[in-house]
C-alpha positions as CSV (number, residue, x, y, z in Angstrom):
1,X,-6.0,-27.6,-10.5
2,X,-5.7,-26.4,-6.9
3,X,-2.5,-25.5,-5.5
4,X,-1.4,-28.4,-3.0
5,X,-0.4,-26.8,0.2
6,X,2.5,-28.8,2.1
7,X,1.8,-30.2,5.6
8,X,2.5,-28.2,8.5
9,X,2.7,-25.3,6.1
10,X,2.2,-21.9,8.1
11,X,-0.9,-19.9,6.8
12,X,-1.2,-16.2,7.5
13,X,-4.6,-14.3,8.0
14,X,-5.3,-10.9,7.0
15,X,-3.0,-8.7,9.6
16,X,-0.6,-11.7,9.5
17,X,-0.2,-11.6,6.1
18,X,0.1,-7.5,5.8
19,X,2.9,-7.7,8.2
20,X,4.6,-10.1,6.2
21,X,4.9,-8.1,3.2
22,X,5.4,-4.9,5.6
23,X,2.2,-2.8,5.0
24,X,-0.7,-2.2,7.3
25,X,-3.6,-4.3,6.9
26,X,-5.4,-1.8,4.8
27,X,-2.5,-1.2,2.3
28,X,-2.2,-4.9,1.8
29,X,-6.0,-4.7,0.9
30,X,-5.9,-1.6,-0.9
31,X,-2.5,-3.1,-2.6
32,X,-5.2,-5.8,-4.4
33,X,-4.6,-8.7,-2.1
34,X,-2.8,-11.6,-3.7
35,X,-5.3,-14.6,-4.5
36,X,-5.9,-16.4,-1.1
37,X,-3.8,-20.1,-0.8
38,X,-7.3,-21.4,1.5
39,X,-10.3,-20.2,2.4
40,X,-11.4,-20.7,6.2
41,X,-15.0,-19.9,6.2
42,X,-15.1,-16.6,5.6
43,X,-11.3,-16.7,6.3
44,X,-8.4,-15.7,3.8
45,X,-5.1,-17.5,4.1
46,X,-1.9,-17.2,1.9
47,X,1.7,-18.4,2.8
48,X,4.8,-17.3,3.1
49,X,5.9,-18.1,-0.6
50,X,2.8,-16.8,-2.1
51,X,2.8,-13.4,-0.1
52,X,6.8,-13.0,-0.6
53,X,6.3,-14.3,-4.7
54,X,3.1,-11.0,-4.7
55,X,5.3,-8.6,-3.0
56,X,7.9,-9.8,-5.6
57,X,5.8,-9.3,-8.8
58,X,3.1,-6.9,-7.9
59,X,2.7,-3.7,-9.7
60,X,4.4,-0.7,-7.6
61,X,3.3,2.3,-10.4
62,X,3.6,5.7,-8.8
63,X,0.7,8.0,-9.6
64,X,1.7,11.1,-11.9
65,X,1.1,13.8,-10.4
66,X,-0.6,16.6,-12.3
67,X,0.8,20.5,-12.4
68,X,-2.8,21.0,-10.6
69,X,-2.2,18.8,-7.9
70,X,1.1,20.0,-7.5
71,X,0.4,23.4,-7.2
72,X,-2.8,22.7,-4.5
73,X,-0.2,20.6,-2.4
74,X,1.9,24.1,-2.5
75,X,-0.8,26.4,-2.2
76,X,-2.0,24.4,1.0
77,X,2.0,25.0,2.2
78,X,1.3,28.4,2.0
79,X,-2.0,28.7,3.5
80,X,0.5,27.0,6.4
81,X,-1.4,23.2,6.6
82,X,0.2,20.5,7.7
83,X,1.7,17.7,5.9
84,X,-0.7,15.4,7.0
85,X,-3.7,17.6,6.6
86,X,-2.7,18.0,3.1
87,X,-1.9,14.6,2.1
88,X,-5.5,13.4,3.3
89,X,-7.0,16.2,1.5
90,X,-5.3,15.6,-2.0
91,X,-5.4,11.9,-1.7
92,X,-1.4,11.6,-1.9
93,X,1.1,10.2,0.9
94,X,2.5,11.8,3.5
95,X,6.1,11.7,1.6
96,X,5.0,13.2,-1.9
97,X,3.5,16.2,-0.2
98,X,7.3,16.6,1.7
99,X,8.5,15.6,-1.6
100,X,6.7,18.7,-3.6
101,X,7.6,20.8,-1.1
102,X,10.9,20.0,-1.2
103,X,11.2,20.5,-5.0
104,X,9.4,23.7,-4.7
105,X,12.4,24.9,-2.3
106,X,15.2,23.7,-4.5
């Protein structure tokens, strides 16, 4: 059965609903959305309690990152790329590429 929404209830669209859970609209989206509360047309809405109950219970795994990744993110250090630069290149975050770096220092 349908989830009964309450009256008056506030329901978030896409951006809306991203900056509720604190992500960009495409990390919410490539986060798996949560299973909209009502459809609009071709409009998604979820509220507050179902976006804070997902941000709650949704899986957070971090990638493993292999000894070949690791050593491209270092050999892209060397070759003197940026952070950014070589986090879009190996598909990684900004922060694990500092992170490897980092590591590799210490």
């Amino acid at each position: 059965m349908p989830k009964t929404i309450p009256r008056g209830a506030h329901l978030h669209g896409l951006k809306e609903a991203a900056a509720v859970v604190g992500m960009t609209p495409q990390g919410f989206i490539k986060a798996g959305t949560p299973e909209p509360d009502v459809w609009i047309n071709d409009t998604r809405g979820w509220t507050t309690e179902t976006l804070h109950e997902w941000q709650r219970t949704r899986p957070r795994g971090r990638r493993t990152l292999t000894d070949e990744l690791r050593a491209r993110i270092l050999a892209m250090h060397e070759e003197g790329r940026s952070i950014a630069e070589t986090a879009a290149a190996c598909q990684v975050s900004k922060s694990t590429v500092a992170r490897v770096r980092a590591d590799a220092r210490a």
